[in-house]
N, C-alpha and C positions, 0 to 999 in steps of 0.2 A: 504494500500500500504506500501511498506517496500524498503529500497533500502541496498542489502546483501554487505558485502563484495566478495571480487574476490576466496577468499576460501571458496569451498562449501563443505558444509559438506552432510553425508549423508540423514538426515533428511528431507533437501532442494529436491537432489537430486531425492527421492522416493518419494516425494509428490504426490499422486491421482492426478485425473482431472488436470493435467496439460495441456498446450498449449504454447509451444514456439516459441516467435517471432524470426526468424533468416536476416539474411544475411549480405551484404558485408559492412566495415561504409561508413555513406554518403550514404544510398539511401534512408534516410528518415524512418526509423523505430521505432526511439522514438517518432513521431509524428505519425505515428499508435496505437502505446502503448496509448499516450496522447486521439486518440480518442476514442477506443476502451472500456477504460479504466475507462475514465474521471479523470484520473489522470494525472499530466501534467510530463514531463519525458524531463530533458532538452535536446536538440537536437541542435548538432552545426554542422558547414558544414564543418571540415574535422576530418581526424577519430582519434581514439585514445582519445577520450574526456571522454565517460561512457565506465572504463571496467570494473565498479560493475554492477552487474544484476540488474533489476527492477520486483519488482513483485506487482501484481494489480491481483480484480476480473473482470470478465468478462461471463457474460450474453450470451449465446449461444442459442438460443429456450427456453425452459423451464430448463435448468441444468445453475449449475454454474461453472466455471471453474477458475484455476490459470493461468494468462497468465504471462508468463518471457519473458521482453527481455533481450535477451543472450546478452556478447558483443558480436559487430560486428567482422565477420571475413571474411577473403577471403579464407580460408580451411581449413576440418578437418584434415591437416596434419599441426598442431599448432607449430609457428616459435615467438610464443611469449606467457605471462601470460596468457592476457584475449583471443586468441583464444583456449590454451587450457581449459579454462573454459567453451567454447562454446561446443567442441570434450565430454568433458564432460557431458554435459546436454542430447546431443543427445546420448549418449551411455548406459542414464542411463533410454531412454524410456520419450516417451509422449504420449498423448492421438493425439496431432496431433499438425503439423508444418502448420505457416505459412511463406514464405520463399516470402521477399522484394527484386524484381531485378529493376537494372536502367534502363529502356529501350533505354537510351542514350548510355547504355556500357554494351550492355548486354552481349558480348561474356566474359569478364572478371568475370561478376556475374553466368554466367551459369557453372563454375568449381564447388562452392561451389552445384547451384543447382542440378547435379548431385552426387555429393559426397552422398546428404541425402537421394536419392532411395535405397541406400543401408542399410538404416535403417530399410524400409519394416514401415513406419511409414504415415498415411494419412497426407498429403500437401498439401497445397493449396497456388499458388503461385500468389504476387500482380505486376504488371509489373507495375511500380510506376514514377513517371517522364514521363510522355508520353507529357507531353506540352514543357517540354526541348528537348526530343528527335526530337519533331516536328519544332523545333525552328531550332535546327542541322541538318534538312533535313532526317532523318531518322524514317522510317517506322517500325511497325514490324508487322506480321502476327500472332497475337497471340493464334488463332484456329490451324495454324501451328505447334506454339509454345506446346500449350498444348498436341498435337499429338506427337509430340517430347519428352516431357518429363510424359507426360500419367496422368496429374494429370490437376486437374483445375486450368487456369489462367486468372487473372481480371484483364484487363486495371484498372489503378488509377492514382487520382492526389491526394495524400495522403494531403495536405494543403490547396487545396479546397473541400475535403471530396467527392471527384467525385469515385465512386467505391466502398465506401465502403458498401452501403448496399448488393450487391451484393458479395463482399466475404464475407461477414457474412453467408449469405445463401447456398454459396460454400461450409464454414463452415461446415455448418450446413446439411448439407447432405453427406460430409466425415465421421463425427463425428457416423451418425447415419446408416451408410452405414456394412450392413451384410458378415460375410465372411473375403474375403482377404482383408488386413486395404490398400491394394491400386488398382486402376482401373486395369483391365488389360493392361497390357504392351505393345500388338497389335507387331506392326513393328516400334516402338520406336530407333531413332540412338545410345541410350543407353543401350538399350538390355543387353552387354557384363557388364554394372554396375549395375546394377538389383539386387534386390531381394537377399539382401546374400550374397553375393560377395564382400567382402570389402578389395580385394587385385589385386584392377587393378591398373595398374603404372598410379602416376601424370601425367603421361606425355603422355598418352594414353588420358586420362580423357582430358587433355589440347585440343588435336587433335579433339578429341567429340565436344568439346566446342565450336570449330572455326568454326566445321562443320555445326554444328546446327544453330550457330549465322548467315553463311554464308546464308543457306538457308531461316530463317526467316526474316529475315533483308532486309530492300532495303534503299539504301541510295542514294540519287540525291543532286544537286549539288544548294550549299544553300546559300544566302548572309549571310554571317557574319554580325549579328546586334553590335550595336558599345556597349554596355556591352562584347558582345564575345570578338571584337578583343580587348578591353582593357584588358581583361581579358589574354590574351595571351602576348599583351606587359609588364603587369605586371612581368613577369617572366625572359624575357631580362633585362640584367643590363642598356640598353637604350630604354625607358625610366623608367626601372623598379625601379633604385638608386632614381632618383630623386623623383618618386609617393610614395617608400616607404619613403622618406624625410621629403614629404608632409604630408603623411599620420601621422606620427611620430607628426608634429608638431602640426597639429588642434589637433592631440588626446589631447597631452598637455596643448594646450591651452583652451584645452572644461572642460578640471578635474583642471587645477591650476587656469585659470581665472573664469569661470564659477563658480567652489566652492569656490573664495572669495568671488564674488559676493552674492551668496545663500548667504554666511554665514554672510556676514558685512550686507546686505542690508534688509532681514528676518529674520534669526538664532536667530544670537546674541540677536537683539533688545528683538527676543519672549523669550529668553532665562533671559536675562539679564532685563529685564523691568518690564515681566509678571509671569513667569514660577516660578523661582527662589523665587522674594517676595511673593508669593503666598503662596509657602510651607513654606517661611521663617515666615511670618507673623502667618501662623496657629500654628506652633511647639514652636514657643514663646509665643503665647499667651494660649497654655496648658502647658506648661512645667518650670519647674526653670531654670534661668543661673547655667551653670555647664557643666560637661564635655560630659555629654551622650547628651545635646542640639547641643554644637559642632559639636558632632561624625554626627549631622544628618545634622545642616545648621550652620556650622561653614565656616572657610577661606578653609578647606578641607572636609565639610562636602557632604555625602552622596549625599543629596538632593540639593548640590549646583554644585560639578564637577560633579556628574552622567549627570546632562544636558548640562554640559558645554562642558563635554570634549566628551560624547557618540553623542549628538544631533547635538551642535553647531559646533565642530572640527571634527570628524570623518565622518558623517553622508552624508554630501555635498558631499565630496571627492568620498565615495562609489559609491554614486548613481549617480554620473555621468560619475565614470570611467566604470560603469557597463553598463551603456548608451553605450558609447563608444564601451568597448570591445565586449558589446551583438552585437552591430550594423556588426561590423568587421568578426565576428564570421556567422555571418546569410549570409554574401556575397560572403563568401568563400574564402575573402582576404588574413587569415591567413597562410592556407598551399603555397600559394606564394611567401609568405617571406622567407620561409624555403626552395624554390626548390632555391628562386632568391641567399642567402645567403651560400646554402649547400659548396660550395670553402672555405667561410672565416670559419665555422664552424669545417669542417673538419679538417684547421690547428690549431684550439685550441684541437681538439680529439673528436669531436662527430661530430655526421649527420646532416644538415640541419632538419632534424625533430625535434631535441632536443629541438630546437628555438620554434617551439610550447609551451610545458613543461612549459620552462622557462617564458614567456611571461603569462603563465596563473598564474604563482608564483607571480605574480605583482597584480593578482587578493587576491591570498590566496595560501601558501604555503604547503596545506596539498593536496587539491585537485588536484596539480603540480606533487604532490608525486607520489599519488593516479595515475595519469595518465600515470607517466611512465612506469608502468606494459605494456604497447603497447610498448614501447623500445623491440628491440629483441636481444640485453644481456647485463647482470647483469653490467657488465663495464658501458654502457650506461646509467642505471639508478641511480648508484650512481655517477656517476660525473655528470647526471642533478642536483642530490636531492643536492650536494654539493655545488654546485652552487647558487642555489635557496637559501640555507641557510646560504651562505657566504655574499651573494652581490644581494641580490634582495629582496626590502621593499617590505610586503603587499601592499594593498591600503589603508589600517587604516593606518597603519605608513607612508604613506606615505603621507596623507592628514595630518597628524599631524607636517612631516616635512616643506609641505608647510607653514603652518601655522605658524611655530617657524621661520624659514628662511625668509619667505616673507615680516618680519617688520623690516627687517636691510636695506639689497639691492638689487634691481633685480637682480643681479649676482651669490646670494649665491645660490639659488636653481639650478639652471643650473650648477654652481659649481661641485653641490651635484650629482645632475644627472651624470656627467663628471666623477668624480669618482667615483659613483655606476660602471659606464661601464670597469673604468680600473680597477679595484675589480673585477668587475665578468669575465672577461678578464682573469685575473690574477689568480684566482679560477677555473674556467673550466683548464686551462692549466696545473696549479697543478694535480689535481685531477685526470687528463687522462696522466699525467705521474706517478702518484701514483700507481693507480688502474689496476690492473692486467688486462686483456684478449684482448679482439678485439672489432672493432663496425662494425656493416657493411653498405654496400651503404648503400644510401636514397632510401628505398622504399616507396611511398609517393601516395595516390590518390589525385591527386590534382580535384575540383569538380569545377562546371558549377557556373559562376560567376552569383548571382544571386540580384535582388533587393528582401530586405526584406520581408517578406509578415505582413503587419502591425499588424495582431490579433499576430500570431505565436510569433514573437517579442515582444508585450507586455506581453504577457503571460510568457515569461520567463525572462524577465524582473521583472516582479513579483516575482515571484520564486526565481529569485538569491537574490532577497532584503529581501527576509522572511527568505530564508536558514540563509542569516547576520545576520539576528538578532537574528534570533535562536540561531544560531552556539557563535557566539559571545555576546550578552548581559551577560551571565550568566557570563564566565570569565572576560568579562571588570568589572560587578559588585563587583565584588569577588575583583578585582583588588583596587577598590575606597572604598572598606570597612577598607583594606588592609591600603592605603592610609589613612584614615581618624583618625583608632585606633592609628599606627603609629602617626600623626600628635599630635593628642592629648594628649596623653599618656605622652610623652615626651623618647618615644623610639627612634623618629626617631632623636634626638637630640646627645641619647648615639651611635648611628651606625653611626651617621657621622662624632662622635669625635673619632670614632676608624678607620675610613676609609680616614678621612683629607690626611694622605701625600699620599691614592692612589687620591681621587677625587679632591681636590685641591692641592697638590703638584706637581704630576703627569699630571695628565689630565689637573688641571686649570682651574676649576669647583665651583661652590657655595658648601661649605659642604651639603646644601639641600638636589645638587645633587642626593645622595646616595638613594633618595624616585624612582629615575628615573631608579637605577641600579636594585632596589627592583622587582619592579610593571614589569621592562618588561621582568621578569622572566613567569607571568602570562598572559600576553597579550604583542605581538610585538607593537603596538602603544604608551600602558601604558609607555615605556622606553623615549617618546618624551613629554608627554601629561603633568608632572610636570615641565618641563622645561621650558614653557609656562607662568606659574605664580612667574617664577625666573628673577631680573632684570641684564641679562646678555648681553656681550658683543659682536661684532660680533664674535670674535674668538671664544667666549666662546661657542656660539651657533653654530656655527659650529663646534666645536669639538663635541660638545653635538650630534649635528644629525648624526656624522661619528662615533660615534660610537657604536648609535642605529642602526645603518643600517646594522653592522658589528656583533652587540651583537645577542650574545645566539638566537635559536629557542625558542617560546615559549612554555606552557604546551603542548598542541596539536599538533605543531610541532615533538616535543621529542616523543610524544606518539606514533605517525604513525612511526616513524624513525624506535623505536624499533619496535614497530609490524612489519616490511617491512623489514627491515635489521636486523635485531636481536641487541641486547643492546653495542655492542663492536663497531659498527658502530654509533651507534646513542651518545654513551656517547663521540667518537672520534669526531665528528661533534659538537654538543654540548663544549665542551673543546675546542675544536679549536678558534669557535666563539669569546668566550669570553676572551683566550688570546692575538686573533689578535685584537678585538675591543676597549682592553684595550692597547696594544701594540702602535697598528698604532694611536689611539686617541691621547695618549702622547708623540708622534714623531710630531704629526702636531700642537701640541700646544708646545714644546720644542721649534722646529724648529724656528715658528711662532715668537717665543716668541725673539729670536735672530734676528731677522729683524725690528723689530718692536721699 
């Protein structure tokens, strides 16, 4: 399995034996991928999350095949990145489509699913959701259906794996089907988009869509279960402010209180009691006192902050803000926040959708990036991405601020929180007066409020904590190597006798300091994670975390910028950062410093 970037080249595109998964986002098609596949493909309940491709093999009778899922789109007439990477894939030919509708909203899915008979390409369609639909009172006739659109269609419930043997077999009989690559068209109500024809007006195509939906569809008249109508008041500002309030707060309180606890109550002690003299005890007892001993289980060695600051301070905070955000993400709460907020949004210069983006920037800043490719213009994604890089910690850094913060005063965190928000406040609103063009409404699927399905949930749960450690051990190491040579050496002694009147002059910092300006060049948390073993003040430590929170993107960061925005943007962003983090840091310790 491979997960491509959103620019396909041609290589990709000409691939043999393919088989693409399509349709709209939100109707469950990365968890097709996931089973088909047996690869897992994260899947969240509203759209715009994966607009890189997936690709995985996949077993068909006796052949094997490439299966892609494309990003989701709602049409081949592409109004953003990842749908036209979708327009793309179908244009460049498959061996055959499988095309995912929601039977809960099928008249909206059914545009796309006409769009791809004009491909002249074998399909086989999953009408997927048939237990929400049935929840919502609505029926669909899917014999109907497949007369309608002339190709095979298999009730599923893609998460109880109800259907899918049967569209394998569907499959599996297009694939090996003689002649024309699709059934005869009969008295199809798509007739007129058939076969070749790939210049019927959207808006004709629109009219098919209602038509057919009309006919297949029966809907009676359903009790609202109290999931639904919550699900609907979520969206009202009464009692929408207040749930989103709510919501806000357990979160917080599940990732700040929950990860002291891990960390003081397990962590630490395994860290500090076991872990630690373990290695320390071994590397002494093979080695001389001397500086390469240090470099390994010294006051900055290796094998001493590698567990302290990756296991004991970071680790907690992850994995349970990923708890959280997975949980939020599986119920479909997300895109709510963004239809309930799209007014306040607006007057900083972007759409209630942006508020997604941004919110996943608190997970990880690249995949935020990565996602605003579903933005539909350029305006939009750079005054997300500016955002996200001005004024919104990871979750590394941000469990590392709890952790600096939290042994002063309960106040300073919430502080810190307090102006993260008038920072990114204050950076969307820049940035969309900076940035040239237009954004437009919120177009937004908002999906069927759901309770989790507890395998689905663990399972990508899993996943987002192996990608972490993937993604990030190698650079937090790099980082504590970085840290250690520094320490020992007695370099980081001469950089911080050359940087005194910005770090302690200015800012009002331990000369130390300068290991924290260092390191969070390479990892966003490394900028908090030496501040930790400095004995500072409250000011001090608050200046400390405002102006990691402010400081520079790090290597990965910079790296997507330029690949996304090309280098005059990303070196702007980059430079920015670290004027204002040093700027505003030394105003709130001047300031400070005069009341005091």
């Amino acid at each position: 399995m491979s997960c491509h970037d959103i620019q396909v080249d041609a290589k990709v595109l000409n691939k043999p034996n393919k088989i693409l998964l399509m349709g709209n986002p939100n109707v469950g098609k990365s968890i097709f991928f996931t089973e088909l596949t047996g690869i897992h493909a994260i899947s969240s309940n509203y759209a715009g999350t994966t607009v890189n491709f997936m690709e995985g093999r996949f077993v068909v009778g006796a052949n094997e095949y490439n299966l892609i899922d494309v990003p989701g789109t709602y049409s081949l007439a592409p109004t953003s990145e990842a749908e036209a990477v979708a327009t793309r894939f179908m244009e460049s030919g498959a061996k055959a489509v499988i095309c995912v509708l929601d039977a809960s909203n099928l008249e909206r899915n059914l545009l796309l699913a006409l769009e791809l008979r004009q491909y002249n390409i074998p399909t086989v369609y999953a009408l997927n959701l048939m237990d929400v639909a049935a929840r919502h009172g609505v029926s669909v006739n899917s014999k109907l259906l497949e007369q309608e659109l002339g190709s095979p269609v298999i009730e599923t419930i893609a998460v109880k794996k109800l259907g899918l043997s049967e569209l394998i077999d569907k499959l599996e009989s297009a694939l090996g089907a003689s002649g024309s690559n699709q059934p005869a068209c009969g008295n199809c109500s798509a007739c007129s988009a058939c076969r070749g024809n790939r210049h019927v007006d959207i808006d004709d195509m629109w009219v098919m869509a209602k038509e057919i939906a009309r006919r297949v569809t029966m809907k009676k008249a359903a009790n609202l279960s109290l999931i639904d109508r919550l699900g609907e008041n979520m969206m009202k500002p009464m009692p929408g402010i207040p749930i989103a309030a709510l919501v806000m707060a357990l979160t917080i309180g599940v990732v700040m209180g929950g990860g002291r606890m891990f960390r003081a109550f397990l962590l630490l002690p395994l860290v500090n009691e076991i872990i630690v003299p373990f290695f320390r005890n071994i590397f002494m007892a093979l080695l001389p006192e001397g500086m390469f001993l240090n470099i390994l289980v010294g006051e900055f060695g290796i094998f001493v902050i590698s567990f302290e600051w990756i296991l004991a301070l970071i680790f907690p905070y992850v994995l349970l803000f990923y708890i959280a955000f997975t949980f939020l993400e599986d119920t479909g709460y997300l895109p709510r926040i963004s239809v309930l907020f799209d007014n306040i949004m607006r007057k900083l210069g972007v759409q209630g959708g942006s508020l997604l983006h941004i919110v996943m920037g608190y997970g990880c800043a690249v995949p935020a990036i990565i996602g605003s490719r579903a933005a539909t213009s350029r305006k939009e994604r750079v005054v997300i991405t500016a955002a996200i890089c001005f004024a919104v910690p990871c979750i590394s850094q941000t469990g590392a601020l709890i952790a600096l913060l939290s042994g002063f005063a309960w106040w300073m965190m919430p502080a810190m929180i307090l102006f993260s928000m008038l920072l990114l406040v204050s950076a969307t609103l820049v940035a969309g007066k900076a940035v040239k063009g237009t954004v437009e409404p919120l177009l937004i699927e908002v999906p069927n409020l759901l309770i989790p399905n507890p395998k689905a949930y663990g399972r990508k749960l899993m996943t987002r904590m192996k990608h972490f450690l993937k993604d990030a051990e190698v650079p937090m190491m790099i980082a504590i190597i970085i840290a250690a040579i520094l320490s020992e050496s007695g370099l980081l002694t001469a950089i911080a006798t050359y940087a005194q009147p910005l770090v302690s002059g200015w800012l009002g910092l331990p000369a130390e300091a300068v290991t924290a300006l260092i390191l969070g060049i390479v990892r966003r948390e490394m900028s908090v994670a030496p501040l930790l073993a400095l004995e500072l003040t409250p000011l001090q430590a608050f200046v400390g975390g405002a102006v990691s929170l402010m400081y520079l993107p790090c290597l990965s960061v910079f790296a997507i910028l330029a690949k996304e925005f090309k280098i005059k943007i990303a070196l702007t962003i980059t430079l920015g950062t670290i004027v204002l983090a040093l700027f505003a840091g030394g105003i709130i310790n001047q300031v400070a410093q005069i009341f005091m």
